[in-house]
C-alpha positions in Angstrom: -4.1 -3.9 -6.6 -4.6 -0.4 -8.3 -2.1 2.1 -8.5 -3.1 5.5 -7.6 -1.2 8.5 -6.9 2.0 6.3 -6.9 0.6 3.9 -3.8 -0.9 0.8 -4.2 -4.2 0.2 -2.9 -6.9 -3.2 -3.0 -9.8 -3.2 -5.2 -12.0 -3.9 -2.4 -10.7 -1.2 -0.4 -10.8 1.4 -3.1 -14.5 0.1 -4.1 -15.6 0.4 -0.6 -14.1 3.8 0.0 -16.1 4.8 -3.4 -19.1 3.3 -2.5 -18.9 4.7 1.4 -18.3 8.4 -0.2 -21.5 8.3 -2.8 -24.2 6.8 0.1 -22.7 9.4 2.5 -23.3 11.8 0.2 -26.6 10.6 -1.1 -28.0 10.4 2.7 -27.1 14.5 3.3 -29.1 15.0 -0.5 -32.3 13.6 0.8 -31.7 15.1 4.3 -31.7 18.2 2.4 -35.4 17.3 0.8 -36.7 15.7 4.2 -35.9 19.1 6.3 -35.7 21.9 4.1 -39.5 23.5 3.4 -38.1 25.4 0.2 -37.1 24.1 -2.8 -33.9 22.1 -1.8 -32.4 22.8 -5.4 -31.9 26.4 -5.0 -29.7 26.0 -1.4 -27.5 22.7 -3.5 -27.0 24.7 -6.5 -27.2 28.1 -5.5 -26.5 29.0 -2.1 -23.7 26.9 -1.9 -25.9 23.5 -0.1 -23.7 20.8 -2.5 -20.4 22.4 -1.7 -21.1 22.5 1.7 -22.7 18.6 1.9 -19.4 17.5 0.0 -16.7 19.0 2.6 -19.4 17.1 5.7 -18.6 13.8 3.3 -15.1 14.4 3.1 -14.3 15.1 6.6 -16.5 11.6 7.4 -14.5 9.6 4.7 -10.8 11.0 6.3 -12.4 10.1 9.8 -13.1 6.6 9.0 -9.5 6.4 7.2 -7.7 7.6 10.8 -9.7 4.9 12.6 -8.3 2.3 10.4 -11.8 1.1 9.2 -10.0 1.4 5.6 -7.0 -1.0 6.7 -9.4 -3.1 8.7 -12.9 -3.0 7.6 -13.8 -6.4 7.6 -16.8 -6.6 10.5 -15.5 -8.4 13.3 -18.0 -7.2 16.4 -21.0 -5.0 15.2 -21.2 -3.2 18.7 -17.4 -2.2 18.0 -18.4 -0.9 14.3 -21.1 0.9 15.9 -18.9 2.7 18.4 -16.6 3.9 15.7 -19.1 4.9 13.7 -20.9 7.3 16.4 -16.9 8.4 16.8 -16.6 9.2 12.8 -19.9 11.5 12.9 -19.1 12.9 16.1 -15.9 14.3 14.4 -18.2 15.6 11.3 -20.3 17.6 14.2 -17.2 19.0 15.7 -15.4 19.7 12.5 -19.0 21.5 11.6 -18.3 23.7 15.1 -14.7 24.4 14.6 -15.7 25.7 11.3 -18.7 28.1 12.7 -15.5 29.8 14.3 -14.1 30.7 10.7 -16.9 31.0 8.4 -20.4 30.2 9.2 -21.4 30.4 5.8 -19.1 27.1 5.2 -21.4 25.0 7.8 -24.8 23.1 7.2 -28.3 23.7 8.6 -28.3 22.1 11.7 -31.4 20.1 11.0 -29.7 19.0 7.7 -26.6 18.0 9.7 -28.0 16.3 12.9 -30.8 14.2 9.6 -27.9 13.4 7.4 -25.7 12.1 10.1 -28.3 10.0 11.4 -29.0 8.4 8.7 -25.0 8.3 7.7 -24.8 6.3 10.7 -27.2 4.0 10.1 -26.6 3.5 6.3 -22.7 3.6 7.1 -22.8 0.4 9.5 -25.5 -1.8 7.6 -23.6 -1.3 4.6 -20.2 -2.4 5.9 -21.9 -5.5 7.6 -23.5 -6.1 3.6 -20.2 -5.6 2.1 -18.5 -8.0 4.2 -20.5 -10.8 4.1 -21.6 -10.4 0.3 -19.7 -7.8 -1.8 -16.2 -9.3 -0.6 -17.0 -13.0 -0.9 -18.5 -11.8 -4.7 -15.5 -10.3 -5.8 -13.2 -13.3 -4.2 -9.7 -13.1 -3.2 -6.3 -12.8 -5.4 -4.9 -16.0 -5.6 -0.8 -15.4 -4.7 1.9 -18.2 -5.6 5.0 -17.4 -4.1 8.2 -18.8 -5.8 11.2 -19.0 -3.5 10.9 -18.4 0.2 13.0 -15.6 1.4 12.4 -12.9 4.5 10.5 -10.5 2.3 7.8 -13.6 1.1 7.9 -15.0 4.7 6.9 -10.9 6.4 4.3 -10.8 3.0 2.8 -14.3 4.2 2.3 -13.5 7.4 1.1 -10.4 6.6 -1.7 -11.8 4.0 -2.8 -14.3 6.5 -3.3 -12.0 9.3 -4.9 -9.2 7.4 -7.9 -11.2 5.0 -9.4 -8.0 4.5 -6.6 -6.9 2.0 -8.4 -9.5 -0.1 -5.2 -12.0 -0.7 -5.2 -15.4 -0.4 -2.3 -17.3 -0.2 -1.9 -20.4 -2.7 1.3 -22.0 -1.6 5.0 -21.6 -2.4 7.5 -23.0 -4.9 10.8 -24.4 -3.1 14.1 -23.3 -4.1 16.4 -25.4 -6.1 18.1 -26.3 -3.2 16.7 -29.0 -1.0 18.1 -27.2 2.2 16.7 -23.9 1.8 14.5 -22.3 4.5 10.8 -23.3 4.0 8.1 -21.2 5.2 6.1 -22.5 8.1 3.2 -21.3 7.5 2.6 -21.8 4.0 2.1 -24.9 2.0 5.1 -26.1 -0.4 3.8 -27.2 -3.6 6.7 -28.0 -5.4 9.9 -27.6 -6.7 11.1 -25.3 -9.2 11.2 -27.8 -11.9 7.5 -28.2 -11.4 6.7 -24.4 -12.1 4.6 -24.8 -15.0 2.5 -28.0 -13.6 1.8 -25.9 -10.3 0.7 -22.7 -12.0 -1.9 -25.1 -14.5 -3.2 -26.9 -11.7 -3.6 -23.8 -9.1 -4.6 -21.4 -11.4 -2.9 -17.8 -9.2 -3.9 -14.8 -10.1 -0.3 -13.3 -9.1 3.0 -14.9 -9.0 5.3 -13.0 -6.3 9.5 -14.1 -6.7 11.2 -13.4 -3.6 14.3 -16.2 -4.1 17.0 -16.2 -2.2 19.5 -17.3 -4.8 18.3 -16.0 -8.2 21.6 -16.2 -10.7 21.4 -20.1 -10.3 17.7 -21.1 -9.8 15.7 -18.5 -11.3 13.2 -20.3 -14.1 13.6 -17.2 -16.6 12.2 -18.7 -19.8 9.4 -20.2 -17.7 8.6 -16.8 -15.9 8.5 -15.1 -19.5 6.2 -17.5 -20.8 3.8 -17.2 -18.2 4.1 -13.2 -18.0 3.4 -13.5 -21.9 0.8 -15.4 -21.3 -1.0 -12.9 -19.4 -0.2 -14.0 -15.4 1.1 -10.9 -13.5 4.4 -12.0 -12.3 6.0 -9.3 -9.3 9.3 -9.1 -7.1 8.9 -9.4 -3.7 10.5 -6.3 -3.4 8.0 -4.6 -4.9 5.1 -6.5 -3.3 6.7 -5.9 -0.1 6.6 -2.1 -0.8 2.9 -1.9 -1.7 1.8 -4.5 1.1 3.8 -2.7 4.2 4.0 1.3 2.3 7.6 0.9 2.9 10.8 0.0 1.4 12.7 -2.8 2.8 16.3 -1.9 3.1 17.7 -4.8 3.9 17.0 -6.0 0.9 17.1 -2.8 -1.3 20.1 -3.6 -4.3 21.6 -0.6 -6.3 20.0 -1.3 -9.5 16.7 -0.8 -7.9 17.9 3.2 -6.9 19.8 3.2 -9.9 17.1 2.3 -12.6 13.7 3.3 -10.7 11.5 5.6 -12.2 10.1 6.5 -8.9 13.0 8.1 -7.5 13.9 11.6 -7.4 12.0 14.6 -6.9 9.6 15.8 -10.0 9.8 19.4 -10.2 6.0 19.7 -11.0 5.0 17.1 -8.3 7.0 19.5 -5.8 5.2 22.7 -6.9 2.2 20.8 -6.5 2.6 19.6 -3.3 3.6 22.9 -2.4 1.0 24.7 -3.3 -1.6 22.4 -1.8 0.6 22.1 1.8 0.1 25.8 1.7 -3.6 25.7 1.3 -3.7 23.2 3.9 -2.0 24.9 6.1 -3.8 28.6 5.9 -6.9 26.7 6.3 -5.9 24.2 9.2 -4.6 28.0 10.8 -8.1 29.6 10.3 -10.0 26.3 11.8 -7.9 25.9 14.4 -7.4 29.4 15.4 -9.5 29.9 18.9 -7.3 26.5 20.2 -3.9 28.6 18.8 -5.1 31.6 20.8 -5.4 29.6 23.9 -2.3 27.7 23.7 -0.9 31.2 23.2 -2.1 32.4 26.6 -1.6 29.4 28.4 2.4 29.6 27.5 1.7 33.4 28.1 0.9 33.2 31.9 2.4 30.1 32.4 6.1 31.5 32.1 8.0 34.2 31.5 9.9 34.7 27.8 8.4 35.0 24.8 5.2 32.8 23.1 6.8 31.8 20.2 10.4 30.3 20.2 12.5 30.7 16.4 14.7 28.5 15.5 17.6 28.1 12.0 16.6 24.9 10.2 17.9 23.6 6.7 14.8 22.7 4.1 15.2 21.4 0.9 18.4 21.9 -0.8 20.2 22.9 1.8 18.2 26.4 2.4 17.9 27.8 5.7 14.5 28.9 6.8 13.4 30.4 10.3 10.8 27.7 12.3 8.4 29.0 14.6 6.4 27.5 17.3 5.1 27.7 20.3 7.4 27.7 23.3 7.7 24.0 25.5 10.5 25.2 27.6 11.8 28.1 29.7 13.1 30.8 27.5 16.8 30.2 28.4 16.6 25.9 28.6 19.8 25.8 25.6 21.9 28.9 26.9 24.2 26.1 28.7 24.0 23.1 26.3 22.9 24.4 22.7 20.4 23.9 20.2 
């Protein structure tokens, strides 16, 4: 798992999404040589070709990231890979004719676009197909050895074994002091706790993951420090849980974790940041999207009496009122009897 931006992502995923975003690229460069009769250089680096190829790659990598061929991208029917791939280039053309609306200047040739995504396509799914059956069985899984057998391990175990494509495979578990703790079904027990060190030689994990129900009097902490100096990356289920599901489990959430996290809590610069960029996002998703607002604006137009837009109080961030607009759903008077 790699940390970036504060969210954990696979290796695999991150090298695929990498790998995915320099062939896309690198099939719209030599479209540019195939079609172009001038020298290709002068419309990359000079009339704007490169900046233009980049924002086609870009809209192509988000595409195949809201069809979920990030979270699932192992090949399971090539036919259905196929389908969402036309889909994912499809969106690149449309995105390219939404954005003839704004700017023309921003768009490709149309040979260049019609060559590149062609050959995107066809690059796109044979490469997937390769990755799958080589790249991923190169790399191998991450070995996981859970110790203790709580909810969070059991939703993470399940989760791993459903989803191979997160690259995880599941060692076994450690049992609990206690001989009547809850075992998980569908992982195999390899042991006690007293056994910890024996286990870890013999099965060789890549991650240890502790999600013990009764820590204060079971929890092998002189063991777990040896191995953690020794190298083996040793993680609370808590926190596995949070990078596996993108969510924290509140049920069990303890204070400590709020009170000592470094993660909690705005950062004043993050916030300006995100600010800033939200705004440039949404000026350009206004421009692009512009003709649609126009005729959503005349459809609520002559489609009822009262005004297009409806205004509304709301209370942002720290406590601040600020005035919300948007486009009328209802007639003008629908909260005159019950209120906002």
């Amino acid at each position: 798992m790699i940390r970036l931006l504060r969210e954990l992502i696979p290796a695999n995923v991150l090298t695929l999404l990498i790998s995915e975003f320099i062939l896309t690229t690198t099939c719209f460069l030599v479209a540019s040589y195939v079609v172009l009769e001038v020298d290709p250089s002068v419309f990359l680096f000079y009339d704007g070709g490169l900046q233009r190829i980049l924002l086609v790659v870009f809209t192509i990598v988000i595409a195949f990231y809201f069809h979920d061929l990030y979270s699932n991208f192992r090949v399971r029917s090539r036919i259905l890979l196929l389908q969402q791939g036309c889909q994912v280039i499809g969106i690149a053309f449309l995105a390219q004719a939404l954005l003839s609306y704004a700017n023309p200047d921003w768009i490709l040739p149309r040979w260049i676009m019609i060559f590149g995504g062609v050959l995107s396509l066809a690059i796109l799914v044979n490469w997937r197909i390769f990755y799958t059956a080589v790249v991923l069985q190169a790399m191998g899984e991450a070995r996981i050895l859970f110790l203790g057998g709580n909810r969070l391990v059991r939703e993470i175990a399940e989760h791993y074994s459903a989803h191979p494509e997160l690259g995880f495979g599941i060692v076994g578990y450690v049992g609990e002091g206690d001989p009547n703790d809850n075992t998980l079904e569908t992982v195999r027990e390899l042991g006690r706790i007293g056994d910890l060190r024996e286990i870890v030689r013999q099965t060789k994990p890549d991650r240890i993951v502790v999600g013990m129900q009764e820590r204060r009097k079971y929890l092998p902490v002189y063991e777990l420090l040896d191995l953690r100096l020794s190298g083996l990356p040793i993680e609370e289920a808590a926190l596995a849980y949070e990078g596996t599901f993108k969510r924290v489990s509140l049920n069990e959430l303890r204070p400590a974790q709020l009170i000592f996290s470094a993660e909690l809590g705005p950062r004043w610069g993050s916030v300006a940041l995100q600010h800033v960029y939200s705004m440039l996002i949404a000026l350009a998703g206004t421009i692009v999207l512009s003709p649609l607002l126009l005729l959503i604006a005349i459809a609520v137009k002559i489609s009822s009496t009262g005004p297009v837009l409806f205004r509304q109080e709301r209370v942002g961030m720290l406590g601040k009122p600020f005035v919300l607009y948007k486009f009328r759903s209802m007639s003008a008077d629908a909260e005159a009897q019950t209120g906002a």
